[in-house]
N, CA, C and O of each residue as an XYZ file, in Angstrom:
312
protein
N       0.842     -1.186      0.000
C       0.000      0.000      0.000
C       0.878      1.237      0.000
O       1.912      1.309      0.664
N       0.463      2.107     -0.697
C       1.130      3.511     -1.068
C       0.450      4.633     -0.407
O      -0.630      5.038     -0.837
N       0.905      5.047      0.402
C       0.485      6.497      1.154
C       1.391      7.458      0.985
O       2.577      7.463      1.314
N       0.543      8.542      0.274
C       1.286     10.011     -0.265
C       0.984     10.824      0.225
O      -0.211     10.832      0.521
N       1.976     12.246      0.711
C       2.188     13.372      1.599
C       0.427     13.928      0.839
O      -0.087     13.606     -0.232
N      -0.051     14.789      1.880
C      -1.256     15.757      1.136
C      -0.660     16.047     -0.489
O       0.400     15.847     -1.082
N      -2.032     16.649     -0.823
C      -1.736     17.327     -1.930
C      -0.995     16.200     -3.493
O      -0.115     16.598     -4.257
N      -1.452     15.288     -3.539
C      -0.523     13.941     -4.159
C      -1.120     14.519     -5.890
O      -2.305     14.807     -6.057
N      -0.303     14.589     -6.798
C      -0.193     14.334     -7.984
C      -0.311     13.148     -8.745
O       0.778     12.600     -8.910
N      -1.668     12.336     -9.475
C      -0.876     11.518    -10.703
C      -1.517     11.778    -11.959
O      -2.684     11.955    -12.307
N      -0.097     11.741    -12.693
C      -0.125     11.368    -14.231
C      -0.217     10.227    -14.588
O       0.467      9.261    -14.249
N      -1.366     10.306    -15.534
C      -1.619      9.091    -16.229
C      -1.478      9.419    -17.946
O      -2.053     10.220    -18.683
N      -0.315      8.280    -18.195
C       0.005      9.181    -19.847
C      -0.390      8.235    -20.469
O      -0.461      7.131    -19.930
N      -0.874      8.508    -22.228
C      -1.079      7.858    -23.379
C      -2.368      7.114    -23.213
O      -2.228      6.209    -24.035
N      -3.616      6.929    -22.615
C      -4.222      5.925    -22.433
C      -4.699      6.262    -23.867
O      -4.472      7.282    -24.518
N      -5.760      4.635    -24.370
C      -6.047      4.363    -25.669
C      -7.256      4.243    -25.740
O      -7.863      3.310    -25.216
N      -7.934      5.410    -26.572
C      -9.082      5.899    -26.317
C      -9.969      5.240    -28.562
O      -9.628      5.582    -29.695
N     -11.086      4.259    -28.038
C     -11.798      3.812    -29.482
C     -12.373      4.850    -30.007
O     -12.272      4.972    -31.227
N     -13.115      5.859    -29.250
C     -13.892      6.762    -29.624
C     -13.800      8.198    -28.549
O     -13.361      8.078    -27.404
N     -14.274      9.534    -29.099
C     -14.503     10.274    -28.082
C     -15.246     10.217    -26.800
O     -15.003     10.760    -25.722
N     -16.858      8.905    -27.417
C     -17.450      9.010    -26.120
C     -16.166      8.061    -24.974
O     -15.743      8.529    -23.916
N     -15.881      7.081    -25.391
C     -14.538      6.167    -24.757
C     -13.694      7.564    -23.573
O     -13.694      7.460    -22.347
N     -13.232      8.428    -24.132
C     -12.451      9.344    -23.600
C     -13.787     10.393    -22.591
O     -13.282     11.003    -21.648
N     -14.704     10.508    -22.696
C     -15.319     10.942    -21.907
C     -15.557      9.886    -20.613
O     -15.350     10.282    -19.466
N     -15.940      8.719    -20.847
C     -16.020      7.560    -19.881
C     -14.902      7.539    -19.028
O     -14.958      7.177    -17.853
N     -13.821      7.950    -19.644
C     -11.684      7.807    -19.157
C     -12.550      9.053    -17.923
O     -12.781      8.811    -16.738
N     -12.860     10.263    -18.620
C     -12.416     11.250    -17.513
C     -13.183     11.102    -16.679
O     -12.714     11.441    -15.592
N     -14.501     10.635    -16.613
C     -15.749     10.578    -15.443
C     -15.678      9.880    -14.110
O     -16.013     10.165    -12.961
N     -14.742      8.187    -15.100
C     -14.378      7.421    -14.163
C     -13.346      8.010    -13.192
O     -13.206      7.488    -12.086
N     -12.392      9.408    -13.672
C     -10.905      9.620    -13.207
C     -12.008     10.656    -11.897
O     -12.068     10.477    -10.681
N     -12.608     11.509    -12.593
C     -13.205     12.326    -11.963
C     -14.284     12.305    -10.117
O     -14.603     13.066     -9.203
N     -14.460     10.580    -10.644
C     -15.743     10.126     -9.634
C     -14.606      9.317     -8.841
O     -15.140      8.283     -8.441
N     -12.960      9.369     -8.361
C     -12.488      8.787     -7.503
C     -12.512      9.267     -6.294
O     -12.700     10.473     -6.137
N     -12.367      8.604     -5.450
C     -12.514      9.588     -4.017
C     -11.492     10.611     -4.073
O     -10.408     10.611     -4.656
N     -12.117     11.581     -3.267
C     -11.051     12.709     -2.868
C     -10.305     13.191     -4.274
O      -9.172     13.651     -4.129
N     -10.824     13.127     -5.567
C     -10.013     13.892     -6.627
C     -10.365     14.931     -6.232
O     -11.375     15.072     -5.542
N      -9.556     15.927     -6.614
C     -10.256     17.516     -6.792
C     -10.559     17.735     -8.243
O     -11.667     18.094     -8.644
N      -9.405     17.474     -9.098
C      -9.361     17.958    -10.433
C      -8.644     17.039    -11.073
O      -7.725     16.320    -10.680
N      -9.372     17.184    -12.505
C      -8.693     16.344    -13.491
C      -8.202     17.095    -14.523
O      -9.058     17.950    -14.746
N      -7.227     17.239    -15.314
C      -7.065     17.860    -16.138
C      -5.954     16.915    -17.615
O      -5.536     15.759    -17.554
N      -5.778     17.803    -18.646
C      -5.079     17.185    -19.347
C      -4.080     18.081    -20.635
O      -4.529     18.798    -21.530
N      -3.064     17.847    -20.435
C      -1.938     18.712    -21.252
C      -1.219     17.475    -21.903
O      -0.979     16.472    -21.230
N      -0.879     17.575    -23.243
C      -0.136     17.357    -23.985
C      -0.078     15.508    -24.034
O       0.869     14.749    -24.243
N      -1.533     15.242    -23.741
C      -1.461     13.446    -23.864
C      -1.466     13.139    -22.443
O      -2.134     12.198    -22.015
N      -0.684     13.960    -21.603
C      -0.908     13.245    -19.915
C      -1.927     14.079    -19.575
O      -2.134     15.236    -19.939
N      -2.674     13.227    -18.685
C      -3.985     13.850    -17.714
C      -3.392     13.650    -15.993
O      -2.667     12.772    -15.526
N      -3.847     14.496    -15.524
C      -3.297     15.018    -14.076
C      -4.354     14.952    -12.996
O      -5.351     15.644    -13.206
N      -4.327     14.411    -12.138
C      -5.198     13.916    -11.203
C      -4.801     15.214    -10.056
O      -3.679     15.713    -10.142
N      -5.806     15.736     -8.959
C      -5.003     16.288     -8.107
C      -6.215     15.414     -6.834
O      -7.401     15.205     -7.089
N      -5.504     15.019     -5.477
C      -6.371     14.482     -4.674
C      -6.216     15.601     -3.525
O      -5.208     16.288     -3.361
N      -7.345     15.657     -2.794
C      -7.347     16.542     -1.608
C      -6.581     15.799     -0.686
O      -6.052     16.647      0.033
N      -6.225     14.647     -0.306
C      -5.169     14.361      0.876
C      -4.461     12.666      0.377
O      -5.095     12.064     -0.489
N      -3.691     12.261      0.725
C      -2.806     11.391      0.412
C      -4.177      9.524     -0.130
O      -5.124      9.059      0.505
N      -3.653      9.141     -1.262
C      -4.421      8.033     -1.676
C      -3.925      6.870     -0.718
O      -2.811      6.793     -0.200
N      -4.775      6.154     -0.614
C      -4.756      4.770     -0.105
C      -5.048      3.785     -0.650
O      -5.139      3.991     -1.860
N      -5.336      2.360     -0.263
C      -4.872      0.847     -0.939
C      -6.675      0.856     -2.009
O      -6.557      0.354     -3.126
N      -7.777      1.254     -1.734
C      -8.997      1.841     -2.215
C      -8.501      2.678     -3.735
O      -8.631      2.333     -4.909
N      -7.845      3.995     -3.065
C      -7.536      4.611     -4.311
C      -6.861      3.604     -5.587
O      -7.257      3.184     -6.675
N      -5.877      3.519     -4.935
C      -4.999      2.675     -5.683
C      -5.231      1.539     -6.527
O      -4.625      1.386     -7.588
N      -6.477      0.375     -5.891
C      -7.016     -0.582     -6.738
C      -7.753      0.079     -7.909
O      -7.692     -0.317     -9.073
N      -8.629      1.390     -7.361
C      -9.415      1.690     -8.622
C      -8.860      2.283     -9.525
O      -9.092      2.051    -10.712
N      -8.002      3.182     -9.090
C      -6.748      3.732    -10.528
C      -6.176      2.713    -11.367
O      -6.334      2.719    -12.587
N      -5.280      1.526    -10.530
C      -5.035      0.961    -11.637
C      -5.996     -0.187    -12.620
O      -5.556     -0.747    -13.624
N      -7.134     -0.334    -12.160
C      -8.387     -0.791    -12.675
C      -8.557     -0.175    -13.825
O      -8.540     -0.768    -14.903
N      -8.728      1.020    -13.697
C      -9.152      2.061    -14.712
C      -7.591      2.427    -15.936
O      -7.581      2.575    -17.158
N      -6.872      2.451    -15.291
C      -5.852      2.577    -15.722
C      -5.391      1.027    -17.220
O      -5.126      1.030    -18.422
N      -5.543     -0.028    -16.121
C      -5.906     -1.362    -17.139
C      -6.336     -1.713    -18.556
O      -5.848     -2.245    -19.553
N      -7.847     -0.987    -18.045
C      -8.829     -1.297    -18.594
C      -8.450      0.166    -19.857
O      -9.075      0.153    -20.918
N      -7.888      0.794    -19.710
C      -7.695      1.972    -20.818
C      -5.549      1.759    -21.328
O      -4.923      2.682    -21.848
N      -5.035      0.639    -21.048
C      -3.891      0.010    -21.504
C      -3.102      1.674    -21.231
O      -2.708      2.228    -22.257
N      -2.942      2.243    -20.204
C      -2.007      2.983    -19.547
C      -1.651      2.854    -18.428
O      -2.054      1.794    -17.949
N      -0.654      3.872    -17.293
C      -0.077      3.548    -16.490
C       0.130      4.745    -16.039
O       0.422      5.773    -16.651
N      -0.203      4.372    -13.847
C       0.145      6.024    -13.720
C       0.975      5.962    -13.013
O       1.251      4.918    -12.421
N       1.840      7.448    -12.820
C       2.644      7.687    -11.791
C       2.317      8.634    -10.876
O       1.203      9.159    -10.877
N       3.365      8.972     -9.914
C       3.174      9.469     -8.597
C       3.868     10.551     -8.588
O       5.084     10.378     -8.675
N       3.261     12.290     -8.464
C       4.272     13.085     -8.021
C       3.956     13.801     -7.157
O       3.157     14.720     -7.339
N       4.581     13.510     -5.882
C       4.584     14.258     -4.535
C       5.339     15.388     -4.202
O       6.556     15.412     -4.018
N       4.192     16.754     -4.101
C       5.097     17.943     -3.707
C       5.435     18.436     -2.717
O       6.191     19.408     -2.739
């Protein structure tokens, strides 16, 4: 299990999107995780911001989602 300082960052880059509605489904699911604040997306990576550090919960459903859209996220703690 991964526990991150407040304020936790992840990028999730390249996921592989069939259609636009596909990429709307990507952000709703990113959007409806606990404790996101914001989702956003620059240059192919999308940016998660959580109001306080993710736990073993967060973590199964990210990389679920993450899976299921053949990408991979990382962690940046400020």
């Amino acid at each position: 299990m991964t526990v991150l300082p407040e304020h936790c960052r992840v990028d999730i880059t390249s996921p592989f999107f069939r259609c636009e509605m596909d990429k709307e489904i990507f952000l709703q699911r990113l959007a409806d995780l606990p404790d996101c604040m914001r989702v956003s997306e620059c240059a192919g990576i999308f940016q998660l911001q959580f109001s306080r550090p993710i736990n073993a919960e967060i973590e199964s459903l990210l990389q679920n989602i993450c899976d299921y859209w053949a990408t991979v996220w990382i962690v940046h703690v400020s």
